[in-house]
N, C-alpha and C positions, 0 to 999 in steps of 0.2 A: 643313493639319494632318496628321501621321503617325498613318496606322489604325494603332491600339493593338492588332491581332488577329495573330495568327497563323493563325487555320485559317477567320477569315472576311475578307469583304470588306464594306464598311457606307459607305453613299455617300446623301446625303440630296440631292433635287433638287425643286423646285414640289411642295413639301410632301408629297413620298411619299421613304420610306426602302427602298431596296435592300440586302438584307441576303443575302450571300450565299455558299453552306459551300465551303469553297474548300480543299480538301484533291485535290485531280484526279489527283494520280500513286496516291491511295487511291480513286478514285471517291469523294470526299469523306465516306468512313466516321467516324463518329462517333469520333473519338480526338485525344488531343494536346491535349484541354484547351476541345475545339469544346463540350462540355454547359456550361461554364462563360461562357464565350466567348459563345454562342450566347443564355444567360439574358442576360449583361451588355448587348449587343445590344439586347433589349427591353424591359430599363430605360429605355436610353438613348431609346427609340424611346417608351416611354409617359410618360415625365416632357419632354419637347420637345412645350412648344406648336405649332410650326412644321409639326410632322410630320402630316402626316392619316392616311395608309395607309401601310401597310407591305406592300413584296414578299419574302418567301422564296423564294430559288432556289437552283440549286447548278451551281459551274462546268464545263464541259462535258467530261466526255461525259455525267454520269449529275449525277441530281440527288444521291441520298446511298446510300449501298449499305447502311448500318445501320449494325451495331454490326466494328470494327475486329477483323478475324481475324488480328491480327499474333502473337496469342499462340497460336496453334497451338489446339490441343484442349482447351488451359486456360482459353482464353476466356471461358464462363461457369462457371469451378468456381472461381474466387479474386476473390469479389466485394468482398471490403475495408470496413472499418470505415463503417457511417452506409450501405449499400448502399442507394438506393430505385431500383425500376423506373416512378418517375413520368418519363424521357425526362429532363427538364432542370426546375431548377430554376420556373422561368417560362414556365408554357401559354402558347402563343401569344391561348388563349379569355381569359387575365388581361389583355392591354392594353386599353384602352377604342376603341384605332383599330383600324378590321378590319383581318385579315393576309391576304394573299391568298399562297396557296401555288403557283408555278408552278413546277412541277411535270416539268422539260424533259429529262426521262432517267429512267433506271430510279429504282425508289425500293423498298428492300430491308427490310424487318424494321421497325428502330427511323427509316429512311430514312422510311418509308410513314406511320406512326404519328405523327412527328411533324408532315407535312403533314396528317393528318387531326384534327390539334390548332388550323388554321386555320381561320377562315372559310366561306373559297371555295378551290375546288380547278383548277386547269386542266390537264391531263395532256398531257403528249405520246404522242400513239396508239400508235406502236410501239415503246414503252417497255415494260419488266416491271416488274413492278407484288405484293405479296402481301405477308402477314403470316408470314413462316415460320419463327416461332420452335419450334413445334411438331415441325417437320423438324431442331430443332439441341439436339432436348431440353430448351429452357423452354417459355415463353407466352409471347405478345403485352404487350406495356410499353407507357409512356406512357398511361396509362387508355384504352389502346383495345378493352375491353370496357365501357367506359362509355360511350364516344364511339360505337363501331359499332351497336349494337344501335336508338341514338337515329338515326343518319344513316341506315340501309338494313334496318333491323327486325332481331329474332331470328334470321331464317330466313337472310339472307343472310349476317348478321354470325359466323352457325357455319359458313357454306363457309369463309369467309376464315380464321375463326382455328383450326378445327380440323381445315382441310384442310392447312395453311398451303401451298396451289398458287400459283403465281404467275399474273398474266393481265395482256393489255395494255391500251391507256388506252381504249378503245373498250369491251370488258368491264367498265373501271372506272366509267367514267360510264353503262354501263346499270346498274351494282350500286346508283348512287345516290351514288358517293362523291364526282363533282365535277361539275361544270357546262360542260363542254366538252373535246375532245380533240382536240387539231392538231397538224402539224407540230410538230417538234422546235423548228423554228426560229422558231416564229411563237406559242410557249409564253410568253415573257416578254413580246414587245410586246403580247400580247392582255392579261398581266396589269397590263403597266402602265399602257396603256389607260384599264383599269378604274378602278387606283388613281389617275390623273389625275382622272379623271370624276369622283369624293367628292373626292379634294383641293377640286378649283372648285366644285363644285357642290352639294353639301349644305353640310346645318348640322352643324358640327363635335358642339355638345351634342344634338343629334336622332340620331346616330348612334352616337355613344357611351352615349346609356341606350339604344335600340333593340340595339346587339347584346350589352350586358349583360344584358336581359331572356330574351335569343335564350335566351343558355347557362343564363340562372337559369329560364329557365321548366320546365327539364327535371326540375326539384324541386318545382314550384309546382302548385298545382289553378286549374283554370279559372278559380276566383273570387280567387285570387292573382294571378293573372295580369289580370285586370280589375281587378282593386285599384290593380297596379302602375303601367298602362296611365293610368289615371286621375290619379296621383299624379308620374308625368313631364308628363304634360299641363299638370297644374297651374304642374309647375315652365317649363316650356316656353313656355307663354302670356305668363308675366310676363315674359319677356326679347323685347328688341329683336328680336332675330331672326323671332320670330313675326309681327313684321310686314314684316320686310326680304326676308322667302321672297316673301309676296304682295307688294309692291311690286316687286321684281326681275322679276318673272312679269308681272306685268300692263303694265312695261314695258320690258319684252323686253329686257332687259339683266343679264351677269353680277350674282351677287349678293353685299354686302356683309356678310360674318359677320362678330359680333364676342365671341358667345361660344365658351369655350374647348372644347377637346374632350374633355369629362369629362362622365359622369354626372351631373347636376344634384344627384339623387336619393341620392346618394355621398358622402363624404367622399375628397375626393384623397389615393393614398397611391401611392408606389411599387407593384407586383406583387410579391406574395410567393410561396411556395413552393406551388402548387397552383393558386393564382388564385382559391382561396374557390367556386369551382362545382361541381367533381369530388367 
């Protein structure tokens, strides 16, 4: 089949999707149609039952530098009819399959924001890394004052966005923003890895209301969140799987899932414009 992209690359394999911004002679800056591109992307990726996980990367040398400086010093003064600073139609937090962001070069502005729109992060160490929209005369997009403040509290989330300094992936995962920082070159096999690992081995619907929850609970009160808790349970017990996990386990053999990877707790819809959490 012929990728329908221009500014990405989208390659589906043993149930994980490699989605990847592919702009390189721009360090793959957000322009050309990639916000549009990039949303289409994780339709595709949350309506395919096949698909478990999803990787975000960006082709080499940098993973995304942000938003495209082609337009010179008019860049942010002629923002055009319907403007939103939500990043892309479709958060990565809207698909029901986790997105892991690897992270394998610099990642600049709306580059940084929309990896902190994933899951899990994995950085490459001597990458730069910052929010600096503040150095270019806006703020921070993509709701990354909604997302930072929950990832790395208050305190850290004002160095970032109202310093807007840059730091490398070693700084970044002590700020709390990702879960590891390696080689440049060993950024993607770590993430795919990962996403091999839930491909085979979770339960597709355990995974999908667990990280729904993840993002919804940033709304919810303790006793919301025990409600919730309770009410996936519910749905989760009644499906085969709840015994296919222990039977797999107890003897020592891959396990066969047969429900889908969707929220139980949900009604199935495509991702729409926000993802319904922010």
């Amino acid at each position: 089949m012929v990728d329908p992209y221009r500014t990405l690359l989208f390659d589906v394999d043993g149930g994980v999707a490699v989605v990847t911004l592919n702009r390189p002679e721009r360090r793959n800056a957000i322009g050309d149609g990639m916000r549009e591109e990039l949303a289409d992307a994780y339709r595709r990726c949350a309506d395919a039952d096949d698909i478990r996980a999803v990787v975000l990367t960006g082709a080499p040398p940098a993973f995304c530098a942000g938003a495209d400086l082609g337009a010179g010093e008019r860049t942010f003064t002629e923002p055009g009819a319907g403007f939103s600073a939500a990043g892309i139609e479709v958060p990565a937090w809207a698909l029901d399959k986790p997105v892991i962001a690897a992270v394998n070069g610099h990642a600049i502005g709306l580059g940084l924001t929309l990896a902190l729109q994933c899951d899990i992060r994995i950085f490459a160490a001597d990458a730069r890394y910052g929010v600096v929209q503040v150095r270019r005369g806006v703020v921070g997009d993509a709701y990354s004052h909604w997302v930072l403040p929950r990832l790395v509290g208050i305190s850290a989330a004002a160095e970032i966005l109202l310093t807007g300094r840059t730091f490398d992936g070693r700084r970044a995962v002590e700020l709390g923003l990702g879960s590891q920082a390696l080689d440049a070159a060993q950024v993607l096999p770590a993430a795919l890895e990962l996403a091999r690992d839930i491909a085979d081995n979770t339960a597709p619907m355990s995974v999908a209301a667990s990280k729904r929850l993840l993002w919804d609970s940033f709304g919810l009160t303790r006793e919301q969140v025990g409600a919730r808790e309770t009410e996936i349970h519910l749905h989760l017990m009644a499906h085969d799987d709840a015994r296919q996990g222990v039977r797999a386990h107890l003897d020592q053999r891959p396990p066969r899932w047969t429900g889908r990877p969707v929220d139980p707790t949900r009604e199935r819809k495509s991702p729409q414009k926000g993802g319904g959490s922010a």
